[in-house]
N, C-alpha and C positions, 0 to 999 in steps of 0.2 A: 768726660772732657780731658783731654791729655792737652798737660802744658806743655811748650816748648824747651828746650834739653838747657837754655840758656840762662829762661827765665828762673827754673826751677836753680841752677846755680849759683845766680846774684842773689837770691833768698836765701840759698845755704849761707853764701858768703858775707850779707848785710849782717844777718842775724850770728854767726862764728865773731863779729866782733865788735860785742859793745863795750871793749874796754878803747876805743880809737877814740881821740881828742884832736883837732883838727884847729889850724891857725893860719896865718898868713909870717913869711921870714921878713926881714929887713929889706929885700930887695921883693915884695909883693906876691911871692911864689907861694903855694898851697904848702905846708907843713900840716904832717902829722903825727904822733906819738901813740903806741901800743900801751898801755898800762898792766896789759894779763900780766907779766912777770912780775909784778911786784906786788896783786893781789892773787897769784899764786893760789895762798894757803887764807884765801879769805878776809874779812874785814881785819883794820887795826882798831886799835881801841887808847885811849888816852884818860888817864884817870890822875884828878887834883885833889887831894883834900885841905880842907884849908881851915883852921879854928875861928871858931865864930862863938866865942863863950854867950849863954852856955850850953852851944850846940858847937856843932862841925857840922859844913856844907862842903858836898862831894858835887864837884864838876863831871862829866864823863860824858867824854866823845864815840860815839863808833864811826869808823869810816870806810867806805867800800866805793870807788868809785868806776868798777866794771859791775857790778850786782845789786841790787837793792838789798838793802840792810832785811834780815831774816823778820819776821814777826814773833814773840813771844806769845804763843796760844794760853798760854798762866795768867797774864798780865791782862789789865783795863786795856780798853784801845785808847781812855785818855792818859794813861800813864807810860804810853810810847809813841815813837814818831811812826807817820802812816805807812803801808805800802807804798814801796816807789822810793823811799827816801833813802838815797847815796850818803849823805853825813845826818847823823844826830847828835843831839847837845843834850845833855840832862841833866837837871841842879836836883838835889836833895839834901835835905835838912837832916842829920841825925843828932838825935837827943835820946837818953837815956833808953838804946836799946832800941828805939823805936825810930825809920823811915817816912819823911814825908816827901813827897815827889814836889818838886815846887814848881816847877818850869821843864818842859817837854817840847823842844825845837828842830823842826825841820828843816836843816839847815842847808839841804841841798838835796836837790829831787831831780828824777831823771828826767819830770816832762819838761820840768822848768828851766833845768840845761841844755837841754835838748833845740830850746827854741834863741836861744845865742847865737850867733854869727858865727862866732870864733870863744872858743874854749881853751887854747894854746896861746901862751906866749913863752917864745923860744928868749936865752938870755944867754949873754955871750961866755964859753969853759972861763969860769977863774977860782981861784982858792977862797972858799970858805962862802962862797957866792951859791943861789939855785941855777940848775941848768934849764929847767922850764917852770912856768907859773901855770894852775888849772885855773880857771873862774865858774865859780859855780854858782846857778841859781837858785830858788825855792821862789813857793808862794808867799802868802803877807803871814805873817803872824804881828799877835797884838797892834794889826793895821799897817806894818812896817815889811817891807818887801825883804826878803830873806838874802845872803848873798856867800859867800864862800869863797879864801884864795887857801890854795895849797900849795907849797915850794915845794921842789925836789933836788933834793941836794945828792951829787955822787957821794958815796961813802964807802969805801971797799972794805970795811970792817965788820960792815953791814950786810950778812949775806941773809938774813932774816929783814925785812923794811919794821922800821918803827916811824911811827909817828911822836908829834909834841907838837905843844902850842909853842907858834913863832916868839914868839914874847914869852908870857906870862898867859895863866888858861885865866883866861877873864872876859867875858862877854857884854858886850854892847850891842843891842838888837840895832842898832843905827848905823852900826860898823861892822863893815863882813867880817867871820869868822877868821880868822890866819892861823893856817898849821903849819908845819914843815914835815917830810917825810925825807929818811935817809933811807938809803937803796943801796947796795953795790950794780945794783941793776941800772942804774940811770948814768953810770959811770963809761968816758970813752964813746958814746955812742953804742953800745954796746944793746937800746934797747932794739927788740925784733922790730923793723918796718920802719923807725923813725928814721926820718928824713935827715941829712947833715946839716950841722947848724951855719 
């Protein structure tokens, strides 16, 4: 069976881009944002350590919001977040030399973003402000529905993106995760395909 020349294209082209995030602007028109540029070079990662005598507990983010986060074939599959997962959270305890994984959070999953509305909100160029917001979702953990925002601030110092927690890296399963990412890429309008604000 030979498909037709067209169909076979919108599958090249559906599948060429799952890094597109998609919203509505101020005046109800479809917006959307390319992300490839600034996952580039793969996930970001965020790491907290914070003293907790008489241990230290290590916060640590990975984040990939065009790819699913890699799987670790070394590891438990309970000591990582599943296939599928775009952001992961992970607490561990260390004490004298020794790692306990305490909590393992899937904090944003493709299928579960995937079934949003709207994943975009555009925010108006100002100094020291995000130019879009992501919303991301996940399943339940510990009964609690998972949920995810991530800023993107222009930074043109930033030709590598880094991530950080908006605040302070501290987690509330009842309150979505907030990151911020700096880009020179998110700067100007400058990303590939996004819409003008």
């Amino acid at each position: 069976m030979h498909w037709p020349w067209f169909v076979v294209l919108l599958a090249l082209l559906v599948r060429a881009d799952p890094c597109i995030y998609t919203g509505k602007t101020a005046r109800g028109q479809d917006d959307k944002v390319d992300l490839a540029p600034v996952f580039a070079n793969g996930p970001l990662s965020i790491d907290s350590v914070v003293p907790t005598p008489p241990s230290r507990t290590r916060t640590q983010v990975q984040i990939d919001l065009c790819n699913p986060l890699p799987i670790d074939k070394a590891k438990n599959a309970e000591d990582q977040c599943p296939d599928g997962t775009l952001v992961c959270l992970s607490v561990t305890n260390e004490k004298h030399g020794e790692n306990r994984i305490e909590q393992v959070v899937p904090a944003a999953t493709k299928a579960e973003t995937s079934k949003l509305a709207e994943t975009l909100e555009r925010k108006p160029a100002r100094a020291n402000a995000p130019r879009f917001i992501i919303h991301l979702a996940a399943p339940s953990w510990g009964e609690i529905v998972q949920k995810t925002q991530v800023q993107f601030f222009c930074s043109p110092e930033h030709k590598v993106p880094i991530a950080r927690p908006s605040d302070h890296l501290s987690w509330d399963s009842k309150a979505p995760l907030a990151l911020d990412i700096l880009s020179s890429e998110v700067c100007h309008g400058r990303h590939p395909r996004a819409s003008d604000c």
